[in-house]
N, C-alpha and C positions, 0 to 999 in steps of 0.2 A: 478438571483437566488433568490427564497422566501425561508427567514430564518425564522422560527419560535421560537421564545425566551420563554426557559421556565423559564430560572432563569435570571433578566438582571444582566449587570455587577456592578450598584449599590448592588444590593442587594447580591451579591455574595462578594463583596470585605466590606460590612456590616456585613455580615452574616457567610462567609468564606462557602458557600453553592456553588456547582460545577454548570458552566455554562455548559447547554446542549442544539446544538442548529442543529438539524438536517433539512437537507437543504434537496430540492429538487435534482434528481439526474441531469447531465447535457450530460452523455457519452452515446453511442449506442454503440452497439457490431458492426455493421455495420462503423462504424466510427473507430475503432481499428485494425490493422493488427498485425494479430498474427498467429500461426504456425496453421493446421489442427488439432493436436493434441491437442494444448491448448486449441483450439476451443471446440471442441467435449469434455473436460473435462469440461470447461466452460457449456455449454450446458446442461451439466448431473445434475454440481451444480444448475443449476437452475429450470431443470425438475424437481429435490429432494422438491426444497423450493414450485414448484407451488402445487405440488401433496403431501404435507406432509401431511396432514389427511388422505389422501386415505391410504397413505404408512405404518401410524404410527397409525391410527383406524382401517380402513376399515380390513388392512391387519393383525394385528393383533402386528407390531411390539412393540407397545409399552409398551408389556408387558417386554418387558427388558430394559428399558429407564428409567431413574430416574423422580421422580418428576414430574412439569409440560408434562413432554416429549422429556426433555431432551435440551443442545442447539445445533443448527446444527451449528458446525464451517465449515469456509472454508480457508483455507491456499492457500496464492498464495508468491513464492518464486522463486527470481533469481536477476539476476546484477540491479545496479539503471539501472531506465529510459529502463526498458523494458512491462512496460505497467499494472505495477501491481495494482498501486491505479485507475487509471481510468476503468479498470477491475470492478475494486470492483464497482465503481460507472454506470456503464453498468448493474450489475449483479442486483443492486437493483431496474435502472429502467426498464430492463423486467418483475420485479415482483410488479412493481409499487409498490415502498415501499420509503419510505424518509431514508435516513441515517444521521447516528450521526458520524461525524469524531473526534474520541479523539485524542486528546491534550496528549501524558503520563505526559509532565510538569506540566498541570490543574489539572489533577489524581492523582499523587503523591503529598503526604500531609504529612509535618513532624511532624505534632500532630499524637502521638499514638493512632491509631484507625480509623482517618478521612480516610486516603483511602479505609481503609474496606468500609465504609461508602460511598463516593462517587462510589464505584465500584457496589457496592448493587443499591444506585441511580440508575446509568444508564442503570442498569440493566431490574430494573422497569421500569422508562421510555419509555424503548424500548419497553417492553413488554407488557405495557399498549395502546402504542401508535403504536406497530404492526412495530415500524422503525427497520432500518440495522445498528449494532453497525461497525464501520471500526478502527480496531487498527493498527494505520500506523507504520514501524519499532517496530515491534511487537517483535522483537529478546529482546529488552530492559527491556520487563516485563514478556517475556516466558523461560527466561533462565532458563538453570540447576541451581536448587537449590545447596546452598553449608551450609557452617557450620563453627563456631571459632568465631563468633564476633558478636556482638548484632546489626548490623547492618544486617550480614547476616540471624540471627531468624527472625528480625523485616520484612526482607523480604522475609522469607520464609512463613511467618504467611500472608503477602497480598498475595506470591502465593496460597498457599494452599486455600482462600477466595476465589479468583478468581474460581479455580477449584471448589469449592464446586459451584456457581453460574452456571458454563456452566452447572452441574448436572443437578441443579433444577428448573433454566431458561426456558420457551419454548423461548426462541430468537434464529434469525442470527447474528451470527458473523462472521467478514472476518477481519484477518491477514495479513498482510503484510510484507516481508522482505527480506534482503538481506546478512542474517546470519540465514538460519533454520537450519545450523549444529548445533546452538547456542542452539534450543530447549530443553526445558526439555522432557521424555517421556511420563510424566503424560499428558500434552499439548498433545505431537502427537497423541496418544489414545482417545483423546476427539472431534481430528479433523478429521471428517468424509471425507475430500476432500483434497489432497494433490497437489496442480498445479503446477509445475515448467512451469517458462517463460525462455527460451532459449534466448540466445544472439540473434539476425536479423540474416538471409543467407542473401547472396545478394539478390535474389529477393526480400525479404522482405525489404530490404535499400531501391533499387528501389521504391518501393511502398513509402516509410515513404516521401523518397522526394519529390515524384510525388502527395502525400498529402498536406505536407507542403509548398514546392516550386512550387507554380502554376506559369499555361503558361503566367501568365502577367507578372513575371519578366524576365526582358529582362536578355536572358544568349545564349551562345553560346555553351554550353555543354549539353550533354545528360543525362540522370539521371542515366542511367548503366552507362557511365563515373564516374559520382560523387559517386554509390553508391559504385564501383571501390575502390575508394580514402578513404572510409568510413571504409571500414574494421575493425572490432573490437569495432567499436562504435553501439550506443542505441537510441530506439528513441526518447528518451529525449534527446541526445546530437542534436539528429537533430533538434528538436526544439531550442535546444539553438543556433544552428549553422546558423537557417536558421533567428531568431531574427540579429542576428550580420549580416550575409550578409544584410539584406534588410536597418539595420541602413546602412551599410557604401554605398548602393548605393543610401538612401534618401539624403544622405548628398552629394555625387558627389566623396567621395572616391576613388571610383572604379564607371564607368560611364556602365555597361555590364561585365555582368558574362563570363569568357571565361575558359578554363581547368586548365590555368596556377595561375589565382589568387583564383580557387576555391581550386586549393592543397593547396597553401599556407595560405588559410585561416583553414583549415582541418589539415593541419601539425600543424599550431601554436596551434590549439585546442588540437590535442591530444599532445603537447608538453607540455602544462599546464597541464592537466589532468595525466601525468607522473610523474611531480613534484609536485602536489597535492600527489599524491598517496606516491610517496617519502618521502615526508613530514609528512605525519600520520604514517608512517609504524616506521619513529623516535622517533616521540613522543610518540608510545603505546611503542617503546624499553625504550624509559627514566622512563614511567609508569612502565614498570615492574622491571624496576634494582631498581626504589624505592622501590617498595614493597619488593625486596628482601634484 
């Protein structure tokens, strides 16, 4: 991956000036299995961004566009580890465009004013240098506005900044999340492309396996067997799942993949991921009895 450094980290932790460093893209849409649907929505995002002067000059749209021309947003929203950030990194190298993945930790600045500032930055940036802004868990900085506490103006004055930018911006933007109930409506109305990513059907597990678990690993099971077993899970888990299988057969663990220790590795995974979920779902109940 070629990074290109516009601010290094000396001079950022010198300067308190936001590191931007957009990378080449690394995903193909040919390399992701996703639904037809998402496909063909995917496809349209990206006919939009190749043909935007035709759309937005030739055609005549941008007489209703603000500013530069406005920013094309794209939203892609559904459960973790169903394909959304690599999405986003496919979408920009069909358009052969470099993206900038933010950081919102890096963005977020508790000096009054600096994240207006660094949001303006990357904004320029982008738009000088033609790259893909990717806001990952994008729920975090697109929320409904609220009100009562100087914390919540302080952040309603960076969203309202932000919104002024996509106006007057010509940039892409791609969204990411796994809370777009969370949305504000100001956001929704500025994002031109709205994608949901569905959970896998089977066939699609199939697939993810027959990706990830290649015929060199020795197994005794079918991939509709496993993808069977898989039900409810993503295709991130399958990555993670198929990482874990191949340590315990590098080490001699398990000597051959067979039905019976592929469930049991599949059951212990989503038993974690139960009690993970468990566990958050307590600590937002403890966060909210404080508040109250």
């Amino acid at each position: 991956m070629n990074y290109k450094l516009i601010k290094n980290n000396k001079e950022q932790k010198d300067s308190g000036a936001l590191s931007l460093l957009p990378v080449d893209p690394q995903w193909t849409l040919d390399e992701i299995i996703m639904s037809p649907q998402v496909r063909e929505a995917v496809d349209d995002a990206i006919a939009f961004c190749k043909n935007q002067k035709q759309i937005v000059e030739d055609w005549e749209l941008g007489r209703f566009l603000k500013g530069d021309g406005g920013c094309l947003g794209i939203n892609m929203h559904g459960s973790p580890g169903t394909g959304k950030s690599i999405t986003a990194e496919a979408i920009a190298k069909a358009i052969g465009r470099q993206i900038i993945m933010v950081k919102l930790s890096e963005m977020i600045d508790s000096l009054q004013g600096q994240t207006e500032k660094n949001l303006t930055e990357l904004f320029d940036t982008a738009q000088e240098g033609k790259h893909i802004i990717l806001f990952d868990e994008a729920d975090s900085l697109l929320s409904k506005r609220s009100s009562g506490t100087n914390n919540a103006d302080a952040t309603n004055i960076i969203k309202s900044h932000l919104l002024n930018l996509m106006d007057r911006k010509n940039v892409i933007v791609i969204f990411t999340t796994n809370f777009f109930k969370n949305y504000d409506r100001a956001f929704v109305r500025r994002i031109l492309f709205n994608i949901h990513f569905p959970d896998p059907t089977k066939e699609e597990l199939t697939k993810l396996w027959e990706f990830h678990l290649t015929p060199k690993v020795p197994k005794d099971v079918s991939y509709e067997q496993i993808a069977d077993m898989s039900e409810g899970l993503t295709g991130g888990d399958v990555k993670h799942l198929t990482l874990k299988i191949c340590t315990r057969l590098s080490s001699n663990r398990i000597n051959r993949l067979d039905e019976a220790s592929m469930k049991s590795i599949i059951d212990e995974y989503k038993k974690s991921i139960k009690q993970n979920a468990n566990q958050q779902h307590q600590e937002i109940e403890i966060v909210e009895q404080n508040k109250n």
